[in-house]
N, C-alpha and C positions, 0 to 999 in steps of 0.2 A: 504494500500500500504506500504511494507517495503521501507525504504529509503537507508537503509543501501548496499552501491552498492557489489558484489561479489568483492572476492578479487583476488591479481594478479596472481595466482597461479591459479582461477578457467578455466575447461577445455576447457569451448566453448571460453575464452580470448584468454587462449594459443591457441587453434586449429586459431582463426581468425588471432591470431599475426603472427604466422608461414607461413600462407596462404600469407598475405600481404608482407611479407619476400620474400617469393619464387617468388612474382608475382610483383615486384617494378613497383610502378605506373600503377596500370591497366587500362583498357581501358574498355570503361560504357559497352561496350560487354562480357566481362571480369567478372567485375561486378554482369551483371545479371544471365551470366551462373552460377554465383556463391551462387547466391540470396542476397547477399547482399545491391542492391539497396533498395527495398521494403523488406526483411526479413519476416516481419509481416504476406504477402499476401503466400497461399498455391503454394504448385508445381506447375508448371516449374515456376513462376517467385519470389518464395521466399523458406523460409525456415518453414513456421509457427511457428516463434521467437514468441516467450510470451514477457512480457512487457521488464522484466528483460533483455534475449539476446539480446531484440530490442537495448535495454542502451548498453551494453557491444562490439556491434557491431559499435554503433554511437563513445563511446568511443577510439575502436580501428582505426578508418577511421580518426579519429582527430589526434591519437597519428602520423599516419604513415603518416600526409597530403594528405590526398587522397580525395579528394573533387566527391559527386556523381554525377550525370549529373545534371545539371544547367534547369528544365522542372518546372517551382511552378504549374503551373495548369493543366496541362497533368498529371503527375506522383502525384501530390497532390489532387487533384480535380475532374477532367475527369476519370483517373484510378480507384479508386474505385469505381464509381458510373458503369464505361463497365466491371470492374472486377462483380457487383453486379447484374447488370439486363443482361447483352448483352448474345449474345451469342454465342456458341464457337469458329463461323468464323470468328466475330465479336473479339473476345480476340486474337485471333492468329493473326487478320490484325492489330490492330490498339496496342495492347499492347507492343510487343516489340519494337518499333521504337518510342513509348513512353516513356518508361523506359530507353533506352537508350539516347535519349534527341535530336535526329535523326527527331523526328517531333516533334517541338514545338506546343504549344493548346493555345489556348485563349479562354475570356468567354463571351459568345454573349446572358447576361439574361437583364442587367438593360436597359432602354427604357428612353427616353425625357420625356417619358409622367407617366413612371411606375418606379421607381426609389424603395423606400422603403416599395410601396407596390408592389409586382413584378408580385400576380399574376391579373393584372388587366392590362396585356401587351397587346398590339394590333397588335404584327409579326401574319400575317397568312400564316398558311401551309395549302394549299388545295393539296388533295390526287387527282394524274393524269395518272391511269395506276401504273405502278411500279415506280413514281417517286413525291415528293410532288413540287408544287410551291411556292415559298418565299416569302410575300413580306412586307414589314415594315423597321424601322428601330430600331440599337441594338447603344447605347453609354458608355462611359468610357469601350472600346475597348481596355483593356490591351496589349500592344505589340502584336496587332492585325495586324502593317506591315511585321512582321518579321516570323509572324504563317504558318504554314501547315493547321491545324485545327482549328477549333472553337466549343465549346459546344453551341450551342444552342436549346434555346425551344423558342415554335412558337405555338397560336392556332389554332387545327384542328380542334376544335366543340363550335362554335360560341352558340350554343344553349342550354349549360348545364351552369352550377352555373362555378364560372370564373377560381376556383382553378381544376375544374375537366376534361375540352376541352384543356388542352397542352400536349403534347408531347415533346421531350427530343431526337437533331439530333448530330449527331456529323459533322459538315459540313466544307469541304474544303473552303480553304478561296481563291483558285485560279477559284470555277465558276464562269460561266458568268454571268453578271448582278449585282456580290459582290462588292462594290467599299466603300471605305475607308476615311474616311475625318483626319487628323491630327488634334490632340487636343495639344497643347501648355499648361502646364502647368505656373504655378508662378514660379518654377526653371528654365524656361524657355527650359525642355527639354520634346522630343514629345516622352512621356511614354502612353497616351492612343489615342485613333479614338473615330469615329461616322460611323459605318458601316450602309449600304445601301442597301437592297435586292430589286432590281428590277426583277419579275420575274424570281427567279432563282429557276434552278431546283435540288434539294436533290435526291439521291437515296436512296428507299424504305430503302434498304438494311444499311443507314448509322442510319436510329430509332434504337435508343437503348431502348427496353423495350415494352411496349402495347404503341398500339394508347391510346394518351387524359390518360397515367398515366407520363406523365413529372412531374409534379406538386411532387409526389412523390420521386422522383430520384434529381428534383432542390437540394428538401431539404435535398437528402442525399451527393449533392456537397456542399452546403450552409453549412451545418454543417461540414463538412472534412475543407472548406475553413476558417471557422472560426477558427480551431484546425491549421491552416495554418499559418494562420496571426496570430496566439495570443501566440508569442515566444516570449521569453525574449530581443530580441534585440529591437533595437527603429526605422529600418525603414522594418518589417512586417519579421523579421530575415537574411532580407540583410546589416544593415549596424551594425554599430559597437555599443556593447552592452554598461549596464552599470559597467560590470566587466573591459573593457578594459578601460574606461572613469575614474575610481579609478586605474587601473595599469599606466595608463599615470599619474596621479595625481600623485601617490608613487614614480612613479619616475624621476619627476619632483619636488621632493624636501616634497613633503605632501602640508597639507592646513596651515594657521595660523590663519585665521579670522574660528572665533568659527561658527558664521551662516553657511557658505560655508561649514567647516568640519562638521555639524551637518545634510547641504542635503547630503551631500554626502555619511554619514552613511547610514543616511534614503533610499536611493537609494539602499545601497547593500540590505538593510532589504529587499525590493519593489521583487529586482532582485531575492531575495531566496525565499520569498513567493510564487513569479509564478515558479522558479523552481520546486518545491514540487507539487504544484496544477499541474503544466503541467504536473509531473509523473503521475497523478490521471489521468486527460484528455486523455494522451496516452495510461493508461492502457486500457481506451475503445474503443479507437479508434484499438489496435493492437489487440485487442480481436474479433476483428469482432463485434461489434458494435456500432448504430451510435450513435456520439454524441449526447448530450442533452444539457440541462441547463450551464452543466460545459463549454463546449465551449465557452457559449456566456459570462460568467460569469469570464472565462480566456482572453475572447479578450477583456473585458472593464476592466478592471487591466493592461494586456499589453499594451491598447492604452496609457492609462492616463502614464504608466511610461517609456513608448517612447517619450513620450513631456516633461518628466522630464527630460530624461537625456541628449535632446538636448538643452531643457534651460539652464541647467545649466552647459554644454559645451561652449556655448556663453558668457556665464556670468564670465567662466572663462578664459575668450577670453581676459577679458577687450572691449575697444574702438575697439582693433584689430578687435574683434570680428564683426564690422558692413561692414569688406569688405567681398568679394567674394572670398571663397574659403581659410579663415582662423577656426580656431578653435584650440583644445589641438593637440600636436603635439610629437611626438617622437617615439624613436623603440619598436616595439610590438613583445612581445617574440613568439619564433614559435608558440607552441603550444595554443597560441591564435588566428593563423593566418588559419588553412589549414582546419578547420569542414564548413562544407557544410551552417551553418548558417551563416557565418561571412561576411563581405564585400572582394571582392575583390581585396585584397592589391595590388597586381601585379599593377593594371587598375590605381592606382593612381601615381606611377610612383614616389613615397616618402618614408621614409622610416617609418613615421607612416600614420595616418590616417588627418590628421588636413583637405584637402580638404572636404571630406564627410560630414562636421560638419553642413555646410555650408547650401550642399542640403537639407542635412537631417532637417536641424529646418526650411528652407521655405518648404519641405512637408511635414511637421508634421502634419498638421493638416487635411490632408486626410486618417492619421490613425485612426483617429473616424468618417470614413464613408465607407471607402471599406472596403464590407464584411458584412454589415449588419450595420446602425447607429449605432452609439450611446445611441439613445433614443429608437431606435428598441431592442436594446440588453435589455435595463434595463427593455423594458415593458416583452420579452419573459420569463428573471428573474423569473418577478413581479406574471407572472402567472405560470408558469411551474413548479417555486423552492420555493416561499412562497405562494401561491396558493391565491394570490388575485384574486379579480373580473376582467376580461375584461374589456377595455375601450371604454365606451360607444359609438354607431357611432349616431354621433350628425347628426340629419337632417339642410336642411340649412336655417339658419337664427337662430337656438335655441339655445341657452344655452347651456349647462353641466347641471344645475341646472335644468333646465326646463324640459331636456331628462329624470330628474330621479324624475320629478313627475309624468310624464307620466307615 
């Protein structure tokens, strides 16, 4: 991967600078006729940008403050997996009202019972004529009140090995029988549910892909989602990174205590390592293929230096730091303000960020679990990228040790 970004003079800049000129403040309609929401993805809803334009495009959308539609799982997640199996009725219904941010998606995979291992989930779809029946239940219900859609998979064939009987729905979240339970976080805000299928009915028409090949399509959201979440900001590229957390520091006077100026190096070092690695990540991902190893290998980096940079946001809090809704505080230059990754400055209604500091380190620690653990990531690592052994499935009551005398 070259690093070295084109310069200002190159023509796909200029052509996108002049665009955003002519068209102040566009509208996500706007946008996609233009392809520049998704770039990456082929005609009508992008440009087939290679990695390089994809940068140069992101670049220009930050300079002119033009934020794209606000969809993480729709346009992140849902999208290329209906861009990748569905089909053309299917792209033409459900994509554009995605992309432009018109129907929100949420993701209806992890279960009570099925969490890290996901395909051992018990939602069943039984096939009823042209329409399947729902019934189980789906948890950590991302902004599953505020949805139009939900991706969900569901087992249709009880009778095969467990990763190969699911399918892959995309299902309204207004049928009958879908009901919603609020989950209350430790920020005390209700970001996820516990959704409910009682006999609800799917139309045939909303499977994306073959019966009983879901299992295959999860993993090709599971891995988009993990290229998702594994940005360089500290709450999954919604709240404020660690570049902004040294630009408050600088100018705020710098550091004096030698420890405190030595994380805080450490932290830009953190922030430009996954820079660099993310160019690597998205050159696969913009290339049309899926991720691998590198994803999972980018989101356990990202997590650990999303809890760095809210620690030591509190820590530069002082005492202050132990109320609600204190943290670093002061004005954030525009052009740190208006890219699609940043937090929403406007919503805090300050002129820098010091509220978010707040939320952001009591959720921190669910950046090492949505999206694939922690200990999920390091084992997929462990086999995929250094080609260790699988780990062993202990029968119960045995050992480790015992399973490997067996």
């Amino acid at each position: 991967m070259d690093f070295d970004l084109p310069p200002e003079d190159d023509p796909r800049r200029l052509e996108v600078r002049e665009w955003l000129e002519a068209n102040h403040n566009p509208s996500p309609r706007q946008l996609l006729e233009r392809g520049l929401i998704v770039p990456h993805w082929p005609e009508p809803y992008g440009l087939s940008a290679d990695p390089m334009h994809q940068i140069i495009i992101d670049e220009e959308l930050r300079r002119a403050q033009v934020r794209r539609p606000d969809n993480p799982i729709g346009i992140g997640w849902a999208g290329p997996t209906i861009l990748a199996a569905g089909t053309e009725e299917q792209k033409a219904r459900f994509l554009p009202g995605l992309l432009t941010g018109e129907d929100i998606y949420c993701q209806m995979f992890s279960e009570p019972d099925a969490g890290s291992d996901l395909a051992s989930l018990a939602t069943t779809a039984v096939v009823d004529g042209d329409e399947y029946i729902v019934n189980g239940s789906k948890t950590w219900t991302s902004g599953g009140h505020y949805s139009k859609y939900g991706i969900l998979i569901a087992r249709t064939d009880p009778h095969v090995a467990k990763h190969k009987g699911i399918s892959y729905f995309v299902c309204p979240t207004s049928l009958e029988g879908l009901t919603m339970m609020p989950i209350l976080d430790m920020t005390t805000a209700h970001s996820f549910n516990q959704t409910f299928f009682n006999n609800v009915r799917i139309p045939a028409e909303n499977r994306i892909g073959d019966e009983n090949d879901g299992w295959r399509l999860a993993k090709v959201t599971l891995a988009n989602e993990r290229v998702s979440l594994s940005s360089a900001g500290s709450l999954w590229g919604a709240g404020p990174s660690a570049e902004i957390l040294i630009e408050l520091i600088r100018r705020n006077g710098g550091l004096t205590d030698p420890v405190l100026r030595q994380r805080a190096a450490a932290l830009h070092v953190e922030a430009e390592v996954l820079r660099l690695n993310r160019l690597r990540t998205l050159s696969v991902r913009l290339n049309a293929r899926t991720p691998g190893p590198e994803a999972s290998i980018q989101k356990i980096m990202g997590d650990e230096h999303g809890r760095h940079v809210l620690e030591l946001a509190k820590e530069l809090a002082g005492t202050e730091g132990l109320l609600q809704g204190s943290g670093p505080s002061g004005e954030i230059p525009a052009n740190m303000r208006g890219g699609a990754t940043e937090v929403n400055f406007e919503q805090c209604q300050i002129p820098g960020v010091d509220r978010i500091w707040h939320y952001g380190f009591l959720f921190s620690p669910a950046l090492t679990l949505g999206g694939g653990t922690f200990a999920v990531q390091r084992n997929i690592v462990a086999e995929t990228a250094l080609g260790l052994p699988r780990e062993p499935n202990l029968e119960k009551g045995m050992t480790w040790a015992e399973t490997r005398r067996r």
